[in-house]
Structure formats: C-alpha cells, structure tokens
C-alpha positions as protocol buffer text, in pm:
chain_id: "A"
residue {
  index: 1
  type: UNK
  ca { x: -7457 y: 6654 z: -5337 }
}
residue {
  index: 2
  type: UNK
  ca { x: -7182 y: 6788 z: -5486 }
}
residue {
  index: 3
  type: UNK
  ca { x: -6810 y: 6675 z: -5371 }
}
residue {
  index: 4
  type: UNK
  ca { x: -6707 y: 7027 z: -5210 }
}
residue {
  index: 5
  type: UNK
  ca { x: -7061 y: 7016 z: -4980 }
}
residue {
  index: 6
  type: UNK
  ca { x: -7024 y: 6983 z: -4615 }
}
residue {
  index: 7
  type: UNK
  ca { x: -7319 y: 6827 z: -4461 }
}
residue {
  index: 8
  type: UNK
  ca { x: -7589 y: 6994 z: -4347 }
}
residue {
  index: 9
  type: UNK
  ca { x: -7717 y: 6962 z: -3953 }
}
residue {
  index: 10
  type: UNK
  ca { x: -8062 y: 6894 z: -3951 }
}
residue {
  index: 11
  type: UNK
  ca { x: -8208 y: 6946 z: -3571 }
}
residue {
  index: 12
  type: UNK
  ca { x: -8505 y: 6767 z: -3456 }
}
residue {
  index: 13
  type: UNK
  ca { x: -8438 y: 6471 z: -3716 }
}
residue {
  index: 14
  type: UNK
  ca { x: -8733 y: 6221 z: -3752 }
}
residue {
  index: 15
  type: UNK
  ca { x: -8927 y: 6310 z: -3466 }
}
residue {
  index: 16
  type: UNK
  ca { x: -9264 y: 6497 z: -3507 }
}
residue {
  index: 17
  type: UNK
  ca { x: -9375 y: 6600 z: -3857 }
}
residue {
  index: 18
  type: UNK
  ca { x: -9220 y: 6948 z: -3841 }
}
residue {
  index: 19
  type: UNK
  ca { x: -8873 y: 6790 z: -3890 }
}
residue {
  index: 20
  type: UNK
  ca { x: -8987 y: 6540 z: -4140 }
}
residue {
  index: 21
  type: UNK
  ca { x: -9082 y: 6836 z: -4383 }
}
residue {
  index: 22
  type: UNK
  ca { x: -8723 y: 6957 z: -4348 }
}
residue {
  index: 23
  type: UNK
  ca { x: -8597 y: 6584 z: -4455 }
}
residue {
  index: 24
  type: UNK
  ca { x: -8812 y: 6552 z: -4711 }
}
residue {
  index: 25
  type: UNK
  ca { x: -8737 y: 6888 z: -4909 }
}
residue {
  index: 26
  type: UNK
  ca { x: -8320 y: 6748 z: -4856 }
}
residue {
  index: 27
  type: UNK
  ca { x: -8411 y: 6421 z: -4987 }
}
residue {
  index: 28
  type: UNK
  ca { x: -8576 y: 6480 z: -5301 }
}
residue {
  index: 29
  type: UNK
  ca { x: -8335 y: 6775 z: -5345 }
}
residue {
  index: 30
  type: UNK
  ca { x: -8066 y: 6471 z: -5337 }
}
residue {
  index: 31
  type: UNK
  ca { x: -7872 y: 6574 z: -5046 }
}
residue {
  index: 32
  type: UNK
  ca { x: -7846 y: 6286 z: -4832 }
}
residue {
  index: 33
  type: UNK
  ca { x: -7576 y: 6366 z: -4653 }
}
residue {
  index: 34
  type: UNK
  ca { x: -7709 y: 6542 z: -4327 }
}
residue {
  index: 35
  type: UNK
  ca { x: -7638 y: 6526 z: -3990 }
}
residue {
  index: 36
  type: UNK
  ca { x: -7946 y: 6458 z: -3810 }
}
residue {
  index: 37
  type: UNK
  ca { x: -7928 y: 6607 z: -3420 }
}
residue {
  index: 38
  type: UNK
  ca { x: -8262 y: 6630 z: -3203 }
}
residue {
  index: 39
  type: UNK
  ca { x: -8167 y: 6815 z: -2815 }
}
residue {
  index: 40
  type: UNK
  ca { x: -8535 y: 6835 z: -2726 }
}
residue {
  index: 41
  type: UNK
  ca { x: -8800 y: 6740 z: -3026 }
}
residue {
  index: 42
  type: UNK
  ca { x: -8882 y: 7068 z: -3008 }
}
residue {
  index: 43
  type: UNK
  ca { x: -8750 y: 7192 z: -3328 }
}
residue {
  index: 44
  type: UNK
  ca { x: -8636 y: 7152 z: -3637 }
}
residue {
  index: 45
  type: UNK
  ca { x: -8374 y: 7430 z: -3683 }
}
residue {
  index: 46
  type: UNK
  ca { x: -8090 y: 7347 z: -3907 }
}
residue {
  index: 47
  type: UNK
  ca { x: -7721 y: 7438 z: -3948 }
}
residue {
  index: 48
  type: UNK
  ca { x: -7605 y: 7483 z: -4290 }
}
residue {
  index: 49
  type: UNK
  ca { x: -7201 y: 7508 z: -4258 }
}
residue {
  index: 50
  type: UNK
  ca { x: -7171 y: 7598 z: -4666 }
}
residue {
  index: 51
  type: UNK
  ca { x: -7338 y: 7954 z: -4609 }
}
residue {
  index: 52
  type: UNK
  ca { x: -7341 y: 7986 z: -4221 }
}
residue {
  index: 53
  type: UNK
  ca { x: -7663 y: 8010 z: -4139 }
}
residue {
  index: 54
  type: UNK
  ca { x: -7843 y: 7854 z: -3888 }
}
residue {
  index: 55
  type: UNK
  ca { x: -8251 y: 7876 z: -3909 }
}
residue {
  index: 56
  type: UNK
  ca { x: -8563 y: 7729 z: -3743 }
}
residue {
  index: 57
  type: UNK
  ca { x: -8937 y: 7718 z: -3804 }
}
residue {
  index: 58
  type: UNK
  ca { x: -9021 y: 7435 z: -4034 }
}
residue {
  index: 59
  type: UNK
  ca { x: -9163 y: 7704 z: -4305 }
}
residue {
  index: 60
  type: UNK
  ca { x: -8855 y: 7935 z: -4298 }
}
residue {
  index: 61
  type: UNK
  ca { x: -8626 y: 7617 z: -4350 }
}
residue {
  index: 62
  type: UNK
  ca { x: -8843 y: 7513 z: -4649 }
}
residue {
  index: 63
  type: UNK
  ca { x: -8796 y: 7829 z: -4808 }
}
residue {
  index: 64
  type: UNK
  ca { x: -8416 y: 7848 z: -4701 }
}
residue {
  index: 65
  type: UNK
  ca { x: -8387 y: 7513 z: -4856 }
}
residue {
  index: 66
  type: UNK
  ca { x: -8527 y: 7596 z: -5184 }
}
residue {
  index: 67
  type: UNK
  ca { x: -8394 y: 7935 z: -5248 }
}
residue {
  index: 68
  type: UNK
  ca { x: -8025 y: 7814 z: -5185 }
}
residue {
  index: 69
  type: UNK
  ca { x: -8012 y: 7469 z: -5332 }
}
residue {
  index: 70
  type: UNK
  ca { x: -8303 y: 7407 z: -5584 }
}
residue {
  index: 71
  type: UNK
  ca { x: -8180 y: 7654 z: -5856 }
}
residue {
  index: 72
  type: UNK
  ca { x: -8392 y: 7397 z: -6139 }
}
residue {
  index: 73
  type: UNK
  ca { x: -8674 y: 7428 z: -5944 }
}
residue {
  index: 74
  type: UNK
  ca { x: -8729 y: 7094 z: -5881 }
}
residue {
  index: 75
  type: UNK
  ca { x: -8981 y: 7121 z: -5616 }
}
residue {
  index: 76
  type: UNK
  ca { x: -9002 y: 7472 z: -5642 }
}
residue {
  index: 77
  type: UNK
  ca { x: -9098 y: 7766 z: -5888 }
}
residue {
  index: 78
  type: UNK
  ca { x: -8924 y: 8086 z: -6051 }
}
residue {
  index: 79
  type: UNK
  ca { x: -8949 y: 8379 z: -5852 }
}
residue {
  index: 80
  type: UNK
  ca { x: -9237 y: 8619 z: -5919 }
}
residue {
  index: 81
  type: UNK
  ca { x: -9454 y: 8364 z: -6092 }
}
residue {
  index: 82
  type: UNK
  ca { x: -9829 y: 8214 z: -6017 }
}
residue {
  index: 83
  type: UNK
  ca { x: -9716 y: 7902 z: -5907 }
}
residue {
  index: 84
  type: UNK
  ca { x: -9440 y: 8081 z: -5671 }
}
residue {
  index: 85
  type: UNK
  ca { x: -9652 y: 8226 z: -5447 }
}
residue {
  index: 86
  type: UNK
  ca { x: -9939 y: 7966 z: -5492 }
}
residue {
  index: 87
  type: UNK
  ca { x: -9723 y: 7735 z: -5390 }
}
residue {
  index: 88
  type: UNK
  ca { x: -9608 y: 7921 z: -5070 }
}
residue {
  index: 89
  type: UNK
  ca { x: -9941 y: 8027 z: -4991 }
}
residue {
  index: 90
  type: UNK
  ca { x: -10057 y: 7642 z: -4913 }
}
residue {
  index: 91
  type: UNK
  ca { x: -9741 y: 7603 z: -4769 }
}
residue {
  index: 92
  type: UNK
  ca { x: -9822 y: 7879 z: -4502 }
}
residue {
  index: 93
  type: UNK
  ca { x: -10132 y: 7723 z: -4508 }
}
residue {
  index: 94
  type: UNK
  ca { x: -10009 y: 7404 z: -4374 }
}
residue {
  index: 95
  type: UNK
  ca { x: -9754 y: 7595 z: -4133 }
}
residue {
  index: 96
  type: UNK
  ca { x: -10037 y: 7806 z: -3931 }
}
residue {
  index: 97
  type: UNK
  ca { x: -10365 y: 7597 z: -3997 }
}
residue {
  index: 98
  type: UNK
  ca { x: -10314 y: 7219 z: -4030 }
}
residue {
  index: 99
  type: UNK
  ca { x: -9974 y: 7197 z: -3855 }
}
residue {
  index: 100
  type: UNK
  ca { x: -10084 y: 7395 z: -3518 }
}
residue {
  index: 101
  type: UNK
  ca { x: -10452 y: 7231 z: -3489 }
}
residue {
  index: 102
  type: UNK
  ca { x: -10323 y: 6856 z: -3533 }
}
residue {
  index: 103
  type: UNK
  ca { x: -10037 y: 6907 z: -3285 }
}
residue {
  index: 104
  type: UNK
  ca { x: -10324 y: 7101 z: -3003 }
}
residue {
  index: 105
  type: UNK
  ca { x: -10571 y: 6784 z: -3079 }
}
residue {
  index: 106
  type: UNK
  ca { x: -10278 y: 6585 z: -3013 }
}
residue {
  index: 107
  type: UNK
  ca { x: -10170 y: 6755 z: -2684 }
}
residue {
  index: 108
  type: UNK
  ca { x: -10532 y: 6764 z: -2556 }
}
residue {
  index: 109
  type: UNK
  ca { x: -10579 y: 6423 z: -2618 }
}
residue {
  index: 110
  type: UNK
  ca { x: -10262 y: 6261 z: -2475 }
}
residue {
  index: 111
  type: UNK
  ca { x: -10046 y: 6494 z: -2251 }
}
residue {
  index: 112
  type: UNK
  ca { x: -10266 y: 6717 z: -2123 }
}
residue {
  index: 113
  type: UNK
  ca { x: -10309 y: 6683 z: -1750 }
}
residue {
  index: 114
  type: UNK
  ca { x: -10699 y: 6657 z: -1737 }
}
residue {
  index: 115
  type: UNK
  ca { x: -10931 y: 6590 z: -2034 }
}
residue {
  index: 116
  type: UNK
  ca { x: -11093 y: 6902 z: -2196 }
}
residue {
  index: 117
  type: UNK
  ca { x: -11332 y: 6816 z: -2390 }
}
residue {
  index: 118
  type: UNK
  ca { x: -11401 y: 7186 z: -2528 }
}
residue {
  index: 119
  type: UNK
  ca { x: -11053 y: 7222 z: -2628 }
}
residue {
  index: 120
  type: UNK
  ca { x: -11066 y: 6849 z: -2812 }
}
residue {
  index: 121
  type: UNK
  ca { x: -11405 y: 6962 z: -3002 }
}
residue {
  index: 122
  type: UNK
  ca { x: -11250 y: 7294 z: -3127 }
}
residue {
  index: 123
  type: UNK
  ca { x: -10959 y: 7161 z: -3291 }
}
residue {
  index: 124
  type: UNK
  ca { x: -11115 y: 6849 z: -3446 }
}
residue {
  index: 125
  type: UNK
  ca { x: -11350 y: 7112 z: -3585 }
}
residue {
  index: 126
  type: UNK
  ca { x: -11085 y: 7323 z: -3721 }
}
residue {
  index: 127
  type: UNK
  ca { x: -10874 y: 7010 z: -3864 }
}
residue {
  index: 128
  type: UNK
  ca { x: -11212 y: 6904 z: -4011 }
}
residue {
  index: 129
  type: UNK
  ca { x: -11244 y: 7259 z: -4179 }
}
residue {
  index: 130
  type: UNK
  ca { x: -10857 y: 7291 z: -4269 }
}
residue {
  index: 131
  type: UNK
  ca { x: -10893 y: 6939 z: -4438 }
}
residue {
  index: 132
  type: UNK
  ca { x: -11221 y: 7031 z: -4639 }
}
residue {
  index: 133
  type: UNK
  ca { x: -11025 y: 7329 z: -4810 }
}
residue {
  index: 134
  type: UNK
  ca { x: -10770 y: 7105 z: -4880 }
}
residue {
  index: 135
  type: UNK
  ca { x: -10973 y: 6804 z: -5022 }
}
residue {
  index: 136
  type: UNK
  ca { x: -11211 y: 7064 z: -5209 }
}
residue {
  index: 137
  type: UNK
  ca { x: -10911 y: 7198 z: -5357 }
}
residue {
  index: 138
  type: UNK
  ca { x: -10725 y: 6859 z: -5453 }
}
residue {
  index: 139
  type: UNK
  ca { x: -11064 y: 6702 z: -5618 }
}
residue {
  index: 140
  type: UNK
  ca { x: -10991 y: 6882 z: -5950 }
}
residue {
  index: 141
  type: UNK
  ca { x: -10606 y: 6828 z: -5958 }
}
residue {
  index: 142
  type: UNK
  ca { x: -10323 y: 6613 z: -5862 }
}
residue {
  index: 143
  type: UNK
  ca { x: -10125 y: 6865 z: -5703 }
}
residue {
  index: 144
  type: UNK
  ca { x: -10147 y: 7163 z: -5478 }
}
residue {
  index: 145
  type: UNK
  ca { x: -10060 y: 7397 z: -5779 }
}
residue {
  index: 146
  type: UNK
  ca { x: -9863 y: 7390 z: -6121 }
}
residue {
  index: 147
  type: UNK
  ca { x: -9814 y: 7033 z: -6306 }
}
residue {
  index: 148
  type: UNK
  ca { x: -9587 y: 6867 z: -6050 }
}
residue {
  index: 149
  type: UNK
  ca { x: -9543 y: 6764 z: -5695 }
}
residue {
  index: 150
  type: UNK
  ca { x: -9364 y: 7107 z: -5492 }
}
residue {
  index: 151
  type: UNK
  ca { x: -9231 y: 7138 z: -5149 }
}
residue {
  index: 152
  type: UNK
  ca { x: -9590 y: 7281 z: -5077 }
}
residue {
  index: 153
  type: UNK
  ca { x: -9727 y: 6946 z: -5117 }
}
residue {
  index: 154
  type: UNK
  ca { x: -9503 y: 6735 z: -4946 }
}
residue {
  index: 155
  type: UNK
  ca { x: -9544 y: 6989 z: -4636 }
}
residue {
  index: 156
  type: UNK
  ca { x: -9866 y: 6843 z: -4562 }
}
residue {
  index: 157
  type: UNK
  ca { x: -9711 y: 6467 z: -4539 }
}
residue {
  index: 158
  type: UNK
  ca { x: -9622 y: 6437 z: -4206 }
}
C-alpha cells in the first residue's frame, strides 16, 4: 500500500462470506492495512477515506475495488475486453445465484422458527443446479475465465 494511503474501513469484517470476498480482493491487491468494523453482520459496506466513498453490496465493492486500485489488472481485466465482462458475469453469477440460495438453505435450516421442509428442498435444489453450471464449466479449465485466477473466482470462496 503505498505510504500516502489511509486505510480503508472494511464493515462486516470476517463474518459471513459476503465480507470475506471484500478481504480477499484487498489482500491479494496487497493492501493490508484496513480497518475491519462489523455493527450488525449484516453487511459488508466499506469506507474508503482516499476517494470518499462509502459503498455496500459485496458485488459493487468488488468492482469498486478493482476499478480504483488494480490499475495492472491483477485480478482483473482491461475494460471492454472478453475476459472483462466474462469475468463479471460469473461474478454476478455468484452475487444473485450461489450467494442468496446458500445463505436461504442456511436460514431454513438453523434460524428459522419452525422447520420447512419445502423451503429446505427448493434451495438445496437450486444450490445443486447453481453448482452443476459451475462444475460443468470448471471441468475444462482452471479458472472461471482468461489464464489466471480473477476476483470472479475468488467470489465463490467463501
């Protein structure tokens, strides 16, 4: 990170995989130093006090991320290219399909006041269908798209 940086606030930290996309993409963009802050585990959001702005939803941080501080393209790809918007398709493709169906099988399962066993079934059925595209896809290549590991990859981690 470079000297004149001020640190980053990351909110929601290391709590739920949402937040641990965020602190991967900061990691392997070498910017350690972040403030970590989680008020409710609801999140992440983060504040970046080097351009002002202050933005939530795991995807939209991603992409914030990238565009301001991986100018090599590191884990990213030039603007306007195949692997640009390949890339950000999975990576909506992990925001609205994988994310959502893994965090309703885990509400039904464990905080839900009374077991529904409808609600279960239909979202192990869609993580089962989610995770077949994904599979299908990864059996003829190491990563999600282009020659090296992107921040669409490392999305699906957590």
């Amino acid at each position: 990170m470079p000297r004149d940086m001020r640190p980053t606030k990351l909110y929601g930290g290391y709590l739920g995989p949402n937040p641990l996309k965020a602190s991967f993409i900061l990691s392997e963009l070498d910017i350690f130093e972040y403030e970590v802050i989680n008020p409710n585990s609801r999140l992440p959001a983060i504040h970046d006090p080097n351009t002002g702005i202050t933005i939530w939803e795991s995807g939209a941080i991603l992409e914030y991320i990238l565009d301001t501080y991986d100018k090599e393209h590191k884990l990213s790809f030039a603007p306007g290219t195949k692997e640009f918007y390949q890339a950000r398709q999975w990576l909506y493709y992990q925001v609205t399909g994988q994310g959502p169906y893994y965090g309703q099988v885990v509400w039904f399962k464990r905080y839900h006041a009374e077991r529904v066993d409808s609600a279960v079934q239909r979202y192990v059925n869609e993580i089962k269908r989610v995770s077949k595209v994904l599979d299908e896809w990864l059996e003829r290549r190491e990563w999600l798209f282009g020659d090296k590991m992107s921040y669409a990859d490392l999305a699906f981690v957590p």
